[in-house]
C-alpha positions in Angstrom: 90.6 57.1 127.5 93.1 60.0 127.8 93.2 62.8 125.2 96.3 63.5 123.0 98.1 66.2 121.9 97.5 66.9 118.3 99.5 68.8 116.0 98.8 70.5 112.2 100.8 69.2 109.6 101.0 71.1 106.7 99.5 68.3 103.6 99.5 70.0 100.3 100.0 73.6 99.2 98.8 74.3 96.0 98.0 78.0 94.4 97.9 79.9 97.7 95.9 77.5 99.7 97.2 75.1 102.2 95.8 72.2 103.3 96.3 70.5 106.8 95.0 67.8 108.8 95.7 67.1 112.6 97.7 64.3 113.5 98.3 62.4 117.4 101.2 63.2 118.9 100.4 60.0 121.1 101.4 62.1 124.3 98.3 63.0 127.0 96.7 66.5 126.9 96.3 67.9 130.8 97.0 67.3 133.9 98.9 64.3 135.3 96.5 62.2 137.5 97.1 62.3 141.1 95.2 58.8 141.8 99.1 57.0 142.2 99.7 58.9 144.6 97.2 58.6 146.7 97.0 56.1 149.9 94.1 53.7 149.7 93.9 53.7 154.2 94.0 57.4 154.1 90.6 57.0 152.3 89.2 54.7 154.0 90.3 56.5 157.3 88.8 60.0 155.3 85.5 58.1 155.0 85.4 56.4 158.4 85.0 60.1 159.7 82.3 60.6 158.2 83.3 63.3 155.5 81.3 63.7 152.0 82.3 62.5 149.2 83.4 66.5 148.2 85.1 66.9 151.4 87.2 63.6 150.5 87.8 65.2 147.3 89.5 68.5 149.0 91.3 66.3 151.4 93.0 64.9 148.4 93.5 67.9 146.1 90.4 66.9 143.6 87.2 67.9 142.9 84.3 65.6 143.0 84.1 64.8 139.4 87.6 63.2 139.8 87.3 61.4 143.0 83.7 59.8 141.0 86.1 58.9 138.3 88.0 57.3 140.4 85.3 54.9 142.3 85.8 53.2 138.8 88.8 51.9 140.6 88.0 48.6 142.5 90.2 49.4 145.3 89.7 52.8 146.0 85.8 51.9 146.1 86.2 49.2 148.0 88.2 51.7 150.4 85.4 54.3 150.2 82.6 52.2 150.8 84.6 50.2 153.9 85.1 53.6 155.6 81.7 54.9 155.1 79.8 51.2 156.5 82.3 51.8 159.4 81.3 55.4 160.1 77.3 54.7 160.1 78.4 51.7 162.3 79.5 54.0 165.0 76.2 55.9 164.9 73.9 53.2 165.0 75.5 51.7 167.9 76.1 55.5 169.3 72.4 55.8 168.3 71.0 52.4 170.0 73.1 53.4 173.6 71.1 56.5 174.1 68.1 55.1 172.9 68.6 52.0 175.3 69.5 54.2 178.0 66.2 56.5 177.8 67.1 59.2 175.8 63.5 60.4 174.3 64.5 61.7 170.9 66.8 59.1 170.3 64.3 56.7 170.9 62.1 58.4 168.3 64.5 58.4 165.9 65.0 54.8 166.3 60.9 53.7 166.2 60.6 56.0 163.3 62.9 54.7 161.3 62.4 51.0 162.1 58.9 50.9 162.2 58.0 53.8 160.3 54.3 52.3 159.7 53.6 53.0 163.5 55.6 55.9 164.4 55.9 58.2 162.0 54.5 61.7 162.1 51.8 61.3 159.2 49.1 58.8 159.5 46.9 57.7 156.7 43.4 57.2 157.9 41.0 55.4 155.3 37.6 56.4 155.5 34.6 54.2 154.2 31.0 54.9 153.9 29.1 57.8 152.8 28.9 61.0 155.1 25.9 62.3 154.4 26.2 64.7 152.0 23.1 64.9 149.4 24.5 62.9 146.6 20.7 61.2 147.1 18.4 63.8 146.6 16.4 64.0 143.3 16.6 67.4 141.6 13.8 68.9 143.1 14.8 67.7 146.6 17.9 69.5 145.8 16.9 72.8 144.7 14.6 72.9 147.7 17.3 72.1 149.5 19.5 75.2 148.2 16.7 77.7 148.5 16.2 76.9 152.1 20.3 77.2 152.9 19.8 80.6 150.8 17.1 82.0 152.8 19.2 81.3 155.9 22.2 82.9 154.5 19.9 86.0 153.7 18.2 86.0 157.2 22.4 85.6 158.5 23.0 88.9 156.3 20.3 91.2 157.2 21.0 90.3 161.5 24.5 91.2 161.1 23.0 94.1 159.0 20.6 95.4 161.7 23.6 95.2 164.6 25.7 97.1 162.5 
């Protein structure tokens, strides 16, 4: 919905004091908009090569706010999303030749993104089972326990003590 020009109109003047109110001029406040001007291909031909969304926008003398504005528009949309499907089309099949002809990394690319369970760099590894740690001592097996690893430590401290 655009804006409008508004203008003061004087309403009353009594005893020194005027009163006013603002009143549409029905005419639009800023800029005219550039959208019918612009050729639907030359977006779609914009977005084929693979430009952003901001870069589309300097191509056609708007910022990116606009050009989001204008994705309201069926057509231009339609003419945005057309050229961007194209442009990933090229590199997926660009993509698949070098990966069908050997190319390592490209083959890489391709298994990590289409299996990414099997191929991708992190692995999770589930572990089951207890490892051994002395969650099963009683108290007094466990503070036998500490007072042995304590007198080691201490034995550890006064050897590196004696070769210093």
């Amino acid at each position: 919905m655009p804006k409008h020009q508004t203008i003061e109109v004087v309403v009353a003047k009594k005893k020194n004091t005027i009163k006013s109110q603002y009143v549409s001029t029905g005419k639009p406040v800023g800029q005219p908009s550039k959208y019918p001007a612009i050729d639907i291909k030359q977006v779609e031909a914009l977005a084929g090569l693979g430009l952003t969304d901001v870069e589309i926008g300097i191509a056609l003398g708007v910022c990116e706010k606009t050009l989001n504005v204008y994705k309201a528009k069926p057509e231009f949309l339609q003419a945005l999303t057309s050229g961007k499907v194209k442009a990933d089309l090229r590199v997926i099949q660009s993509l698949y030749k070098k990966a069908i002809d050997g190319d390592t990394i490209s083959c890489i690319f391709w298994l990590k993104n289409r299996r990414p369970k099997q191929w991708r760099d992190k692995q999770d590894v589930e572990v089951s089972g207890s490892i051994g740690l002395y969650h099963d001592l009683s108290a007094e097996e466990r503070q036998q326990r500490i007072a042995e690893l304590e007198m080691k430590r201490l034995a550890n401290v006064e050897v590196v003590a004696e070769q210093s």
